[in-house]
C-alpha positions in Angstrom: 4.5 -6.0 5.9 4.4 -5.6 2.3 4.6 -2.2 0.3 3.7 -0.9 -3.0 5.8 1.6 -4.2 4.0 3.2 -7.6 6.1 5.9 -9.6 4.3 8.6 -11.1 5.8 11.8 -13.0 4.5 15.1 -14.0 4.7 16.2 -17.6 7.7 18.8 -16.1 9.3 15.6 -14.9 8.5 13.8 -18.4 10.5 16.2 -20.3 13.1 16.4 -17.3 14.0 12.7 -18.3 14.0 13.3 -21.9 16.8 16.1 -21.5 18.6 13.4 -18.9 21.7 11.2 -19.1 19.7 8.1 -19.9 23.0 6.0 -18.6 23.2 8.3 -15.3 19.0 7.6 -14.3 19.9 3.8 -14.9 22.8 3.7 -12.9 21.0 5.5 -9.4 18.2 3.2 -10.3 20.6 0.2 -10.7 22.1 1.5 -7.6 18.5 1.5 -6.1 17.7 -1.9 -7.0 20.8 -3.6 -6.0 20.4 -2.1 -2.1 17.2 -2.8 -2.0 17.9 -6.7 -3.1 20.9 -6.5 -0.7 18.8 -5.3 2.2 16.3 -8.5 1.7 13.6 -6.2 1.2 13.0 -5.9 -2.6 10.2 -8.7 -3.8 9.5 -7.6 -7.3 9.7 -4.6 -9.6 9.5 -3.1 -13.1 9.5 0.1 -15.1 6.3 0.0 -17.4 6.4 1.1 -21.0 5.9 4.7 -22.3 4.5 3.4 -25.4 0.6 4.1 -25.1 -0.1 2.3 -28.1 0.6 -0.9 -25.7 -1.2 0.2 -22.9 -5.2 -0.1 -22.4 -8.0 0.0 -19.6 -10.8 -2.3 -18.8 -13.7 0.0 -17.7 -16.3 -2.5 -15.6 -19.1 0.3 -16.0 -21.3 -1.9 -17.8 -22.7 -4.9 -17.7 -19.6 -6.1 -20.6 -16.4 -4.6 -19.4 -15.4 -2.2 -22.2 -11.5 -2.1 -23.5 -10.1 1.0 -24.8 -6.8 1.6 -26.2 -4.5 4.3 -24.7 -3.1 6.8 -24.8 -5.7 7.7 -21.2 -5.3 9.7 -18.6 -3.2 12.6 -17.6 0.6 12.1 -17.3 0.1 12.8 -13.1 -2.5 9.6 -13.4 0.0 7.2 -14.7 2.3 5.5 -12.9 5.6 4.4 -14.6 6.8 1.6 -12.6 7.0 0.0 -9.2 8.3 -1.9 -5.9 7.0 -4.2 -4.2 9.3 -4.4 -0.9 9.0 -6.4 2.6 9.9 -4.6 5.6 9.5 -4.8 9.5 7.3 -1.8 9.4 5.7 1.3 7.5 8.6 3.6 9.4 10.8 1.2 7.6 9.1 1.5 4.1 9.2 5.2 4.5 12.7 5.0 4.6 13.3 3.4 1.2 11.0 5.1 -0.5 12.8 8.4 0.7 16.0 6.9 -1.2 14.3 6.2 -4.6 16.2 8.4 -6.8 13.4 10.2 -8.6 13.9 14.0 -9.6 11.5 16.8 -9.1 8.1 16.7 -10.4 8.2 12.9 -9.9 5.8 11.7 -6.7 6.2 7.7 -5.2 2.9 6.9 -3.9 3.6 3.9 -1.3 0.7 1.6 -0.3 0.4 -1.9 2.2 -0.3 -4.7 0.3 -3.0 -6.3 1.9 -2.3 -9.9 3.9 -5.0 -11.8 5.7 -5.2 -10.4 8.6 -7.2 -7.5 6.5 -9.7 -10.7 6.6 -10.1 -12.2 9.9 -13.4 -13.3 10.0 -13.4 -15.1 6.7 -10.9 -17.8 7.7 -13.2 -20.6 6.1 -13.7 -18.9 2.8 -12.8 -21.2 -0.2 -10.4 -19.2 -2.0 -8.7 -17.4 1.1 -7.8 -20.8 2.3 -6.9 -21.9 -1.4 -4.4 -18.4 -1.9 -2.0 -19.6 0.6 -1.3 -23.0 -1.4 -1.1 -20.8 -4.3 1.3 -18.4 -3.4 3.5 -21.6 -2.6 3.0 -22.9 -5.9 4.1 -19.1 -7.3 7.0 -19.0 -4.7 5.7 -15.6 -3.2 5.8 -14.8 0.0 
């Protein structure tokens, strides 16, 4: 089973981080990481910019999907980076994401990533069929 693991922070955690040992919070993430990757679990991950001048959203409310620059949002919307991880089970998963090292005011919201057995019944759709070859061709799992 696959897992999302999506960081999000309160603005008491924000400022929390900006009073932190910068070298200390990369280290336990470091730490993190490198049993994760040990463990066989880890798939991908990244941190995702503060900078809101990078950030946008695509709004598909109308008929032409409208782009709007950040900043957006409330700080308890964002997320600030994630996991993806493979494990046995969601008991597993749990267990992980209980030894992220995130501080108080900081939440890990931890979703399946969906596979195809969320769609049986559409075994001879084009592009289901077609997604297998091109996860191949991206070397994901």
């Amino acid at each position: 089973m696959k897992f999302m693991l999506i960081m999000r922070a309160t603005d008491d955690a924000k400022k929390a981080y900006e009073a932190a040992d910068i070298e200390q919070i990369i280290n336990a993430m470091g730490t993190f990481n490198e049993s994760l990757m040990k463990a066989g679990v880890l798939l991908a991950g990244d941190g995702l910019s503060d900078d809101m001048s990078e950030a946008f959203v695509v709004d598909f409310s109308a008929e032409d999907p409208i782009v709007t620059d950040g900043p957006y949002g409330e700080t308890h919307e964002l997320f600030n980076g994630f996991w993806i991880i493979q494990t046995a089970s969601k008991e597993e998963a749990v267990q992980w994401a209980r030894r992220c090292p995130l501080g108080p005011g900081n939440k890990l919201e931890v979703r399946r990533v969906t596979d195809m057995s969320d769609f049986e019944g559409f075994a001879d759709n084009e592009y289901l069929q077609k997604q297998a070859g091109w996860r191949e061709e991206l070397k994901q799992p």
